[in-house]
C-alpha positions in Angstrom: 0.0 0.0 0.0 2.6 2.6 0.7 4.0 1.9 -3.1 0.9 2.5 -4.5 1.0 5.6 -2.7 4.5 6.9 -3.1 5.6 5.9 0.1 2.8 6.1 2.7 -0.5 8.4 3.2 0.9 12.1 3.6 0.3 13.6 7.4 -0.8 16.5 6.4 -4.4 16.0 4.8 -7.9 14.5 4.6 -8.1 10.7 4.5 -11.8 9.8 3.9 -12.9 6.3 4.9 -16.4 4.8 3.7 -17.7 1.4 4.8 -18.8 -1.1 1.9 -22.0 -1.8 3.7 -23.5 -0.7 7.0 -22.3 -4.1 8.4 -18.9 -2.9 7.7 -19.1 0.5 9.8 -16.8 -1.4 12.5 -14.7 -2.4 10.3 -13.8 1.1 8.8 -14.1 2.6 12.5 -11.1 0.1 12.9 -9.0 0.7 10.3 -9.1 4.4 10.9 -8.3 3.9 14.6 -5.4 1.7 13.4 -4.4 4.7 11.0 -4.6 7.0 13.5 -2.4 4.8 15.8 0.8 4.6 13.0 0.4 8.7 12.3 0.5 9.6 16.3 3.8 9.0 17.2 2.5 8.5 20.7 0.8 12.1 21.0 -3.2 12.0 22.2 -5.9 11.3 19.1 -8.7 13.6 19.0 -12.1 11.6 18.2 -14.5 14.3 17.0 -18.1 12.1 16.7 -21.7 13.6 16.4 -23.8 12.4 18.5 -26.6 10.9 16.2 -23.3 8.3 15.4 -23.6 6.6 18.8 -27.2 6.4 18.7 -27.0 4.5 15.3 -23.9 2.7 15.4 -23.4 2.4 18.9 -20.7 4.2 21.2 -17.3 3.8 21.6 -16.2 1.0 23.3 -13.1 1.2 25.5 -11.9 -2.5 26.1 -12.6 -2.9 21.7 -9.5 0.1 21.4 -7.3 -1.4 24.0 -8.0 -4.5 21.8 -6.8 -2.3 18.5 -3.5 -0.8 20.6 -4.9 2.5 21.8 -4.8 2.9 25.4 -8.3 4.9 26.0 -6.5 7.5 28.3 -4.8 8.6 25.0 -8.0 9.3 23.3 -9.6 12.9 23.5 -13.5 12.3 22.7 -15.6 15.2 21.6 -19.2 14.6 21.1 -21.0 17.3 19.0 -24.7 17.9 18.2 -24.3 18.0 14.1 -22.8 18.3 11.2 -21.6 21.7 11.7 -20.5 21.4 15.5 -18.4 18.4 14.1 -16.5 20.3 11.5 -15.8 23.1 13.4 -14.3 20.7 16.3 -12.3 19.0 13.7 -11.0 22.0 12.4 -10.2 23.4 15.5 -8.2 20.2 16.9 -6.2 19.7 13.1 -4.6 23.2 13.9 -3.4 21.6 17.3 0.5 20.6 16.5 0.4 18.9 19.8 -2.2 16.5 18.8 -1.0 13.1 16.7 -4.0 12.8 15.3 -7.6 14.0 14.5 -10.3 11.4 13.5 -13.6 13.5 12.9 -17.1 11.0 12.1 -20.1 12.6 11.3 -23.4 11.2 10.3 -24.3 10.6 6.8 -24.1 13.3 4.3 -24.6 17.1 6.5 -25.1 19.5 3.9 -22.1 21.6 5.6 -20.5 19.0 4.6 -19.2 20.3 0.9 -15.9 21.3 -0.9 -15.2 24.6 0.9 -15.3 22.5 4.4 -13.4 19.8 3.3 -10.9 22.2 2.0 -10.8 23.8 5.1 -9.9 21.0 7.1 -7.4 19.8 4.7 -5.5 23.4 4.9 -5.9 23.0 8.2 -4.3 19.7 8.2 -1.6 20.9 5.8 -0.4 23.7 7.9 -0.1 21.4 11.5 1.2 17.9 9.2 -2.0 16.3 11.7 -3.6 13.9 9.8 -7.2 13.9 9.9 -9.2 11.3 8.5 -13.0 11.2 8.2 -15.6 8.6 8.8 -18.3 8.8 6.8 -20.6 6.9 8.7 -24.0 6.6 7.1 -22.6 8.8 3.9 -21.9 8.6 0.3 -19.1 10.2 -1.7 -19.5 13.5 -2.8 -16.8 15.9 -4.1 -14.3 16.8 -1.4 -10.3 17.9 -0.8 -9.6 15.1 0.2 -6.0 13.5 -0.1 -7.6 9.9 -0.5 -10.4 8.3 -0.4 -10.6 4.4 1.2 -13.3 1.8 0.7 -13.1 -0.6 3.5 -14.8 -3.9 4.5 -14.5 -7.5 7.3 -12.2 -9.9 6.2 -11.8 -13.2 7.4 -9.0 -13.2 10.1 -5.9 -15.7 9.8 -6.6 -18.2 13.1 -3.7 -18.0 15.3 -2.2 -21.5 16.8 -4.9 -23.9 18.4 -7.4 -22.2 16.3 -7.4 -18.6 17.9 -9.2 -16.2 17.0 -6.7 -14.1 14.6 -5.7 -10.8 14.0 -8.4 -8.2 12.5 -8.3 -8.2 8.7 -9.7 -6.0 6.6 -9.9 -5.4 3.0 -9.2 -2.1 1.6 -9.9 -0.6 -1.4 -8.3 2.9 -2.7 -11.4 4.8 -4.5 -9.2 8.1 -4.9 -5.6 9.2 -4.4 -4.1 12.5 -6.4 -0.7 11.1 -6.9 -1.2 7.8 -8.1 -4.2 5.7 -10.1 -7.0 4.2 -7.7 -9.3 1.8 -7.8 -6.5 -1.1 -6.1 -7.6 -3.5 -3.4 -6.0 -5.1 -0.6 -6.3 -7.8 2.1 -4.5 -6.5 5.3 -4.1 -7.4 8.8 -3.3 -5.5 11.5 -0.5 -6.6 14.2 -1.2 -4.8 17.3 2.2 -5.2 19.2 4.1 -3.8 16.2 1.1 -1.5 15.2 1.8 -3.0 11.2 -0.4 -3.9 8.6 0.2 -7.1 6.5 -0.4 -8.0 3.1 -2.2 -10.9 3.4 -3.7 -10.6 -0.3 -2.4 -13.5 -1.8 -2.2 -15.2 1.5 -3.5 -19.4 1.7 -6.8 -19.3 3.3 -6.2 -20.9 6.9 -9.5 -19.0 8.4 -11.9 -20.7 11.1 -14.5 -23.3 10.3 -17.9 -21.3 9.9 -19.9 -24.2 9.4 -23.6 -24.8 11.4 -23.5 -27.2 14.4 -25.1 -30.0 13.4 -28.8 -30.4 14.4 -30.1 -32.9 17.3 -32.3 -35.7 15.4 -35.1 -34.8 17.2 -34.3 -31.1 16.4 -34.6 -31.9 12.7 -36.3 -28.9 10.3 -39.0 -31.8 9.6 -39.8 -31.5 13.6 -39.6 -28.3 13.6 -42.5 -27.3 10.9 -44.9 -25.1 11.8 -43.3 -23.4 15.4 -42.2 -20.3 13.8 
């Protein structure tokens, strides 16, 4: 990924992260938080979420970060009221040198949300090298600054030894970068304790079994006609 991109995402920018389908809003939530983690060097993240998020997706679970590598006592979480509260939080916390990085999430597609505000947040970015990437949770593309644009979605996790539960995979997909050609796609995981990410593209499939237990005889569909 950082070939395709001339050697790595640029700190100072908008990254733009979409889920493939509302079932994959964790997944992109993770992968940014992951993002976030490489660009921080260490320095607090700013998590700038409107509120309407948490009442649709759920709200941030602390234990699930630890989980990722983030220690919660490094996260700054500001909860704003809409669209326009968000931006203006996110703009505010990009200009912050002292911050390693901004995430900003709103809900679906604010109509504040447009190419002036997108460039805003970008200069702001620029000017600080704090990376900020978006969420769009609940959103569709529209024209924006943005640096990149990432398409992200589950993938089936490698299972560690005795069958493990493996490392959180993801796969990625570049809709937009302005230095090199998108539309590329990737199978990554992410390695907590080295805070990596690992081609696992062309990787032999060693997943976990997701077959059905098998049914009781007496528990047979036959038997079962008719209960709802």
């Amino acid at each position: 990924m950082d070939i395709a991109l001339g050697g790595g995402m640029t700190r100072g920018g908008l990254h733009e992260i979409f889920a493939a389908t509302m079932m994959d809003e964790p997944s992109a939530a993770a992968f940014t938080i992951t993002l976030a983690l490489r660009a921080s060097n260490e320095k607090p993240i700013v998590w700038v979420r409107q509120d309407f998020v948490g009442l649709e997706m759920g709200e941030v679970y602390a234990p699930g970060l630890n989980e990722l590598g983030l220690s919660p006592d490094r996260l700054i979480l500001v909860q704003a009221r809409d669209g326009p509260d968000v931006l203006r939080a996110a703009e505010e916390a990009a200009r912050c040198s002292s911050v390693g990085a901004v995430v900003v999430e709103p809900w679906g597609n604010p109509k504040t949300l447009n190419l002036v505000a997108t460039r805003r947040l970008s200069l702001a970015s620029m000017r600080s090298e704090v990376p900020l990437l978006m969420m769009r949770a609940g959103g569709a593309p529209i024209p924006s600054a943005a640096t990149t644009r990432w398409n992200v979605g589950a993938a089936h996790s490698t299972c560690l030894e005795a069958e493990a539960p493996g490392n959180p995979a993801f796969t990625v997909s570049l809709l937009r970068d302005r230095s090199s050609a998108p539309g590329r796609k990737w199978v990554v995981e992410w390695d907590r304790d080295r805070r990596v990410f690992k081609d696992i593209s062309s990787a032999p499939s060693t997943t976990l079994s997701g077959g059905m237990v098998s049914l009781p005889v007496s528990r047979l569909p036959e038997a079962r006609a008719g209960t709802g």
